[in-house]
Structures are given as structure tokens and as C-alpha cells.
C-alpha positions as CSV (number, residue, x, y, z in Angstrom):
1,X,49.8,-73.2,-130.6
2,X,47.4,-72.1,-127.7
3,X,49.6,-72.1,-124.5
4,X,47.9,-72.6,-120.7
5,X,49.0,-70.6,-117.8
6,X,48.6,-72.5,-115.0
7,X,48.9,-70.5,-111.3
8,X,49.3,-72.1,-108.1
9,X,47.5,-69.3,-106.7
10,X,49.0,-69.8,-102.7
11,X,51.8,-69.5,-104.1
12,X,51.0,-65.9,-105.5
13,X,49.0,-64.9,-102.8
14,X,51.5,-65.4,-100.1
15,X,53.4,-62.9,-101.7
16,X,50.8,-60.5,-102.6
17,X,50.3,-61.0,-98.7
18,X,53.8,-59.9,-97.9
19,X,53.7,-57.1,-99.8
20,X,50.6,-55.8,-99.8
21,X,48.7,-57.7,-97.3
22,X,48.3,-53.9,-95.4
23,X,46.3,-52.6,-97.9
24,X,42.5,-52.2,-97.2
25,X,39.6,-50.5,-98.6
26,X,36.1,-49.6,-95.8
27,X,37.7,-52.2,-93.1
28,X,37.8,-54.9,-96.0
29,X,41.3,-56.1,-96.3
30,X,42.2,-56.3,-100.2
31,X,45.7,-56.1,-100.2
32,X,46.0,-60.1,-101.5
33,X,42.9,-59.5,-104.1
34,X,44.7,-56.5,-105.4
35,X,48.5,-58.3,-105.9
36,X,47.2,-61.5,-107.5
37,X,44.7,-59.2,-110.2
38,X,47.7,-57.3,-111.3
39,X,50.3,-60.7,-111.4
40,X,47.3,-62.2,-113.7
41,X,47.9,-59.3,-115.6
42,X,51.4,-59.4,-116.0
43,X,51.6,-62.6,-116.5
44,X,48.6,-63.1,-119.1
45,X,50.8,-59.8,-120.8
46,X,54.2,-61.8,-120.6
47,X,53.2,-65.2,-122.2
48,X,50.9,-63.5,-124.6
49,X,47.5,-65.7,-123.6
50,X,44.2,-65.1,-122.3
51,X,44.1,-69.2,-121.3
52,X,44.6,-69.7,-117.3
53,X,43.8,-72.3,-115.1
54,X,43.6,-71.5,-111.1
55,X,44.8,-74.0,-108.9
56,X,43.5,-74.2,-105.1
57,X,44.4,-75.7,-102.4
58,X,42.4,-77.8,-99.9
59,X,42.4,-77.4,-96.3
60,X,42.0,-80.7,-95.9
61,X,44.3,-83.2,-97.6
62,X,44.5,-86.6,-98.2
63,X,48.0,-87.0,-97.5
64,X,47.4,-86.5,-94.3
65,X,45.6,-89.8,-94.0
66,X,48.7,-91.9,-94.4
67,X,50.9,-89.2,-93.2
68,X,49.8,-87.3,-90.1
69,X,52.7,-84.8,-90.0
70,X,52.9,-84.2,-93.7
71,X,53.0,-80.1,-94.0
72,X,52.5,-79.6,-90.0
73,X,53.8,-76.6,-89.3
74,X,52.6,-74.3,-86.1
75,X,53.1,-70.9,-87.7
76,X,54.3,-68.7,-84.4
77,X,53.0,-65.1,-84.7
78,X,54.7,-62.2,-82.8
79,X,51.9,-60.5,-82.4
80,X,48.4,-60.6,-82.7
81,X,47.7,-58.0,-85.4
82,X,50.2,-61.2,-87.6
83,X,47.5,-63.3,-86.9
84,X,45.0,-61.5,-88.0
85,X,46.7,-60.8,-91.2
86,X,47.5,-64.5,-91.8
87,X,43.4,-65.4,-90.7
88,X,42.5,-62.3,-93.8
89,X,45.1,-63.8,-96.3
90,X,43.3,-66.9,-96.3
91,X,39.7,-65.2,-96.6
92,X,41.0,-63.1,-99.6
93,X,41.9,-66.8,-101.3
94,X,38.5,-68.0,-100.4
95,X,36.9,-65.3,-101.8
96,X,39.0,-65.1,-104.9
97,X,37.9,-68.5,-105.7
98,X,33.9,-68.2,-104.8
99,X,33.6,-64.8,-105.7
100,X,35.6,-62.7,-107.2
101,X,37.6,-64.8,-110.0
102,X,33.6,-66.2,-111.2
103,X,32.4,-62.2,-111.4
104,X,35.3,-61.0,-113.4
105,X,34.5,-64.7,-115.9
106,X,37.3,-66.6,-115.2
107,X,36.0,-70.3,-115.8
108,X,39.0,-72.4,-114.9
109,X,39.1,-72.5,-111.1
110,X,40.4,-76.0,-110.3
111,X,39.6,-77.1,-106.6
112,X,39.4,-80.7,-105.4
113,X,38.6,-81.6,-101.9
114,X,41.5,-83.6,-100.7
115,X,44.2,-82.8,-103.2
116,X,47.1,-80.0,-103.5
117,X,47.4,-77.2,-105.8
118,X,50.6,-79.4,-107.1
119,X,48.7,-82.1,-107.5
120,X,45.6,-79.9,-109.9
121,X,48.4,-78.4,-111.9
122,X,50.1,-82.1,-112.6
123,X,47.0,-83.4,-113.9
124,X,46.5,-80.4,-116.0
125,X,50.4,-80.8,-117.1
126,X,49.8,-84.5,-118.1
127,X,46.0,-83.7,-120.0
128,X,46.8,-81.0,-122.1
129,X,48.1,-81.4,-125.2
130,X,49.3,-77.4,-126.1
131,X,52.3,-75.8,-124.4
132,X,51.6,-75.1,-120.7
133,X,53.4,-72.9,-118.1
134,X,53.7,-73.8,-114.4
135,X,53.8,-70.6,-112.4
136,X,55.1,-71.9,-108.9
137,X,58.4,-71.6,-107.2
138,X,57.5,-75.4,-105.4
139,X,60.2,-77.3,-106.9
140,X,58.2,-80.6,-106.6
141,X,56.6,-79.2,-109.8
142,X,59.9,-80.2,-112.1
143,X,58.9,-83.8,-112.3
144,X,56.0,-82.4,-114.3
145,X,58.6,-80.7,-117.1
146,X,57.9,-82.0,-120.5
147,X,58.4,-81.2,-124.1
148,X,55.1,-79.2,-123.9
149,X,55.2,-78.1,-120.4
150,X,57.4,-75.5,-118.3
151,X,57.8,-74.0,-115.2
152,X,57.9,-70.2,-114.6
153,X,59.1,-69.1,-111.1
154,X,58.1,-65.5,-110.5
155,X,60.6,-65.0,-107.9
156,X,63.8,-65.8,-109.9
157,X,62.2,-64.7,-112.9
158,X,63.0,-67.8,-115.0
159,X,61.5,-70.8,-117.3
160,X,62.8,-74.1,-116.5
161,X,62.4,-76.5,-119.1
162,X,62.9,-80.2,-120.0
163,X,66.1,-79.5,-121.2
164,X,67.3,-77.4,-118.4
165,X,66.2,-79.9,-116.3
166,X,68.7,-82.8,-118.7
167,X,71.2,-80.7,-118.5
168,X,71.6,-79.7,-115.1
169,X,70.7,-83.3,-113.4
170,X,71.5,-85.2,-116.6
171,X,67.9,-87.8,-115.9
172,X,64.1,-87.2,-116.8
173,X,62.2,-85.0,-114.6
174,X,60.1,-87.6,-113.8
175,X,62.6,-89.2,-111.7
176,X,62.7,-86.0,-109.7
177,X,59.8,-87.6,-107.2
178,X,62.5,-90.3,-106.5
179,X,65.1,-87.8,-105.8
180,X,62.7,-85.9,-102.8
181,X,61.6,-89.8,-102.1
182,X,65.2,-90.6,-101.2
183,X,66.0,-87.2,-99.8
184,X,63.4,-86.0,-98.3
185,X,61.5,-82.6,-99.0
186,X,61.6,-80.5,-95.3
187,X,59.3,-78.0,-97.1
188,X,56.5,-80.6,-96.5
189,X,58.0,-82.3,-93.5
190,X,58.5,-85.2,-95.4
191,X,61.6,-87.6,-93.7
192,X,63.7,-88.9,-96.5
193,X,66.6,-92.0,-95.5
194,X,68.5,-91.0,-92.7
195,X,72.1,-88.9,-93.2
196,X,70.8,-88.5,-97.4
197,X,69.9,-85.2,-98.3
198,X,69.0,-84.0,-101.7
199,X,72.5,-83.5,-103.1
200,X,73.1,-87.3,-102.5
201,X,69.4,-88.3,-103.8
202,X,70.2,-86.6,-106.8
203,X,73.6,-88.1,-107.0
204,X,72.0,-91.4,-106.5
205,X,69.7,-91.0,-109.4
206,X,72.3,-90.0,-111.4
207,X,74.3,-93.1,-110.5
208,X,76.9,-91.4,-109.3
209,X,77.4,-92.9,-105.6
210,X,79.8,-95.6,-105.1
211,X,78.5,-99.0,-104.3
212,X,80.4,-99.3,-101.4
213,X,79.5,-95.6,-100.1
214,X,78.2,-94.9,-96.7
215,X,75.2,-93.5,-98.4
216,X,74.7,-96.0,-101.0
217,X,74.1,-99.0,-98.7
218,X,71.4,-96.8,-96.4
219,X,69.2,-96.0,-99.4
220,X,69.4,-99.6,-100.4
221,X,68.1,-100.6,-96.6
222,X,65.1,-97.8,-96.7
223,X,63.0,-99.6,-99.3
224,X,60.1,-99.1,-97.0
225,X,61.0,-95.3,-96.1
226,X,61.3,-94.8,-99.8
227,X,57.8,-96.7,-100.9
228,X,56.0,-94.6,-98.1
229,X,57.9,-91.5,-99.5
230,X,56.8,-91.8,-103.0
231,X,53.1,-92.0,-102.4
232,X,53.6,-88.7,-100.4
233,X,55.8,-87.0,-102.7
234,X,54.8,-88.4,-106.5
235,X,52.7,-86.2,-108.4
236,X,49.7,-86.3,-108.7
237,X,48.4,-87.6,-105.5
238,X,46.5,-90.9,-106.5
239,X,42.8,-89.9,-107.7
240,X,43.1,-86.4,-108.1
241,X,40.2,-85.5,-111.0
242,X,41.2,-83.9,-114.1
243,X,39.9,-80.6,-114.6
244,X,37.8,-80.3,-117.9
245,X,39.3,-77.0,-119.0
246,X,37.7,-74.2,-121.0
247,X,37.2,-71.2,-122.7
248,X,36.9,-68.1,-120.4
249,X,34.1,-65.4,-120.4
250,X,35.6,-62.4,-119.1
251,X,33.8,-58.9,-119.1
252,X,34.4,-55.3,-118.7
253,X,31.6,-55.4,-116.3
254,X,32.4,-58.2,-113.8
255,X,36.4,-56.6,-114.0
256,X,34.9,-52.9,-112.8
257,X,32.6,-54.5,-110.5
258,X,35.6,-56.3,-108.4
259,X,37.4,-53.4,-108.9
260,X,35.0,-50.8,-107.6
261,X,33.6,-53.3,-104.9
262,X,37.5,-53.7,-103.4
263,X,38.5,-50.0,-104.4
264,X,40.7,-50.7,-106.9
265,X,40.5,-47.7,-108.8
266,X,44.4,-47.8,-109.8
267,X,44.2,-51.0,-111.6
268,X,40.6,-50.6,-113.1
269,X,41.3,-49.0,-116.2
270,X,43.8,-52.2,-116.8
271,X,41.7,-55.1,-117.0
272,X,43.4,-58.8,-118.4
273,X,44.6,-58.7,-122.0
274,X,41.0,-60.4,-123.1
275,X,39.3,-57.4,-122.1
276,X,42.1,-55.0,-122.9
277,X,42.0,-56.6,-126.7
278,X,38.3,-56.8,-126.5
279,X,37.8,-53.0,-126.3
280,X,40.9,-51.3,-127.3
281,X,42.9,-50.4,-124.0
């Protein structure tokens, strides 16, 4: 069966950034272009597939609309040579989705105005009928877990499945939006009921807290908190579109084109495995 990798690519270019984000070739910084082409690589290599979807994120999200301090966050630099690293990380991810993804052939570069990479790769999850991995460490993503559908974190190099997920929390991942609606999720500055934190969510959806439990009775008296949570932190966000997924056209060319443009000559002789397969490497 065909299996989809599916990349939240802030994800992997944050840490391309931190540890390559240095790197630059004629004053162009390339450091972030240069990490996430050789984790495609690796990645298309370790799950044995030429199929990937790229999920982007939107500047702008719709969240924000009923949720004015959803992921706010004033990033303090220490210096000003931070900030211009952090301004060039975000450049590299604009032009990895306008330019230099499209050159090399890569078809599947999901971006919706509004919506979250989470939200892209959750619509994917649901649409797609043969196995798909998650690449993200954002642990929002296992209520997306299915039969079909995984999640591989490249920082504790692991797959979480469905039944990891059964085992360790003993209810369906799909119940894990109620968990971070009860709890909370401080990575997105969500609030969840006051004094619960994600050990008591999930002990709550495991009906495990007592009735008569400190706890118990304030997540029963933050039905409002909760509803408002769930639209925040349920996956997809309401009218995300459904990317229409298909068959790449990568090309020898386009790959040494990139390459050469960025001065990439240590990774140009190692294109994707399509290309690799394609003409022998």
C-alpha cells in the first residue's frame, strides 16, 4: 500500500534553523533550505516513499478571530544579529514554498490562508485512504492517530500509533482534543479550567477522577471554558479545504538547479529517492 509522508514543515525548519541557520552561500542565507532538503531525504529513504505532502502555515489565522491571544507570543531577542536570523528563517520558508519546492517538482504544497499546518495535515489524515505518516513533534496531532495513520516525531525518533495511543491513555485519540480542551495547551496560549492541567484532563477522560474531587466539580462548572476551548483546539479548524493530492514530478534538473543556485554542492549528488531510483544513484 502507497504510504503519504506528511511534513509540517515549521516544524522542520525551526530546527534546520537551530542548527544550521548560520550557513550562507553569496550573502543568501541557506542554512534552513539546506536542513529541510536533506530531512526530505532522510525521511523519503526511511519510510521507503516518493509520496509527501508539505504543510504551511499561515501568517494569518483564523483562530485568532475568536481568540485574540491564541499563539501570542513576543519572541525577545538578545541581540540584533537573533533577529535577523529569525526575519531570514521565515524568508527561507516562503521561498521553499513559492520557489524552490515547485523547481525541484514537488506538487503537494498544501497552504490555506487562515488555517494551521495541523489543521492541513488533519484533513489530509481524515481524506486519504493509504497509510500516512505525520512528521511533527506538536502533540495536538495524536487526535489524528488512526488505523491508517501515524505520527513520526523526528526529535525522539519514534512512531506513535493508534495503539500506542490505547495503551498508554486507554481512550480513542480523538478524544485527545477534549483532553487539551479541559487542560489547556500553554504551547498555543490556550487557558484550559482553572487548577486542571493535562495530567487531570487526561485522568478525566479516562474517568478516573472522583465525583466528589476538587477537580471534578470545576470541569463540570467550565462548560463554557471547555465549548470555547474545543473550537480552538479540535482539529481541523472548521472549513479548512482538503488538499487534492497528487503525483509528483521531480527532476534531476530542477534538484541541481536549487542546489547550484543555493551552493549546495555537498548534497547535490543526493537528490530524493525518486530521482535517485530514476537514474541509478
Amino acid at each position: 500500500m502507497k504510504t503519504w509522508l506528511v511534513l509540517d514543515v515549521s516544524y522542520l525548519c525551526h530546527r534546520a534553523w537551530h542548527t544550521m541557520g548560520d550557513l550562507s552561500w553569496k550573502g543568501c542565507a541557506t542554512g534552513v533550505v539546506f536542513g529541510f532538503l536533506k530531512s526530505i531525504s532522510a525521511l523519503k529513504d526511511q519510510f521507503a516513499t516518493d509520496n509527501v505532502a508539505f504543510c504551511f502555515e499561515s501568517p494569518r489565522l483564523l483562530r485568532k478571530e475568536i481568540y485574540p491571544a491564541y499563539k501570542w507570543k513576543r519572541r525577545a531577542f538578545t541581540n540584533p544579529q537573533e533577529e535577523r536570523s529569525y526575519n531570514k528563517l521565515h524568508e527561507q520558508i516562503h521561498l521553499l514554498r513559492t520557489r524552490y519546492l515547485p523547481m525541484i517538482g514537488f506538487k503537494n504544497i498544501c497552504y490555506a490562508l487562515g488555517y494551521e499546518s495541523d489543521d492541513l495535515m488533519a484533513v489530509i489524515a481524515a481524506d486519504v485512504e493509504e497509510d500516512v505518516v505525520l512528521v511533527t513533534s506538536d502533540s495536538d496531532m495524536l487526535q489524528c492517530l488512526r488505523k491508517n495513520v501515524s505520527i513520526y516525531s523526528p526529535q525522539k525518533q519514534k512512531i506513535f500509533t493508534r495503539d500506542w495511543f490505547y495503551e498508554t491513555y486507554g481512550f480513542a485519540p480523538g478524544d485527545w482534543a477534549e483532553v487539551k480542551a479541559v487542560g489547556g495547551c500553554s504551547t498555543d496560549g490556550v487557558k484550559g479550567v482553572p487548577g486542571v492541567g493535562e495530567a487531570t484532563a487526561i485522568k478525566y477522560c479516562q474517568n478516573a477522577l472522583s465525583f466528589n474531587s476538587k477537580a471534578y466539580r470545576a470541569i463540570k462548572n467550565a462548560s463554557a471554558i471547555i465549548e470555547h476551548n474545543r473550537k480552538l483546539v479540535r482539529l481541523p479548524f472548521e472549513g479548512c479545504p482538503v488538499p487534492v493530492l497528487v503525483e509528483d514530478e521531480i527532476s534531476q534538473e530542477g534538484w541541481r538547479e536549487v542546489c547550484a543556485e543555493l551552493g549546495m554542492r555537498s548534497i547535490i549528488g543526493h537528490p530524493p529517492i525518486a530521482i535517485r531510483a530514476r537514474v541509478g544513484k
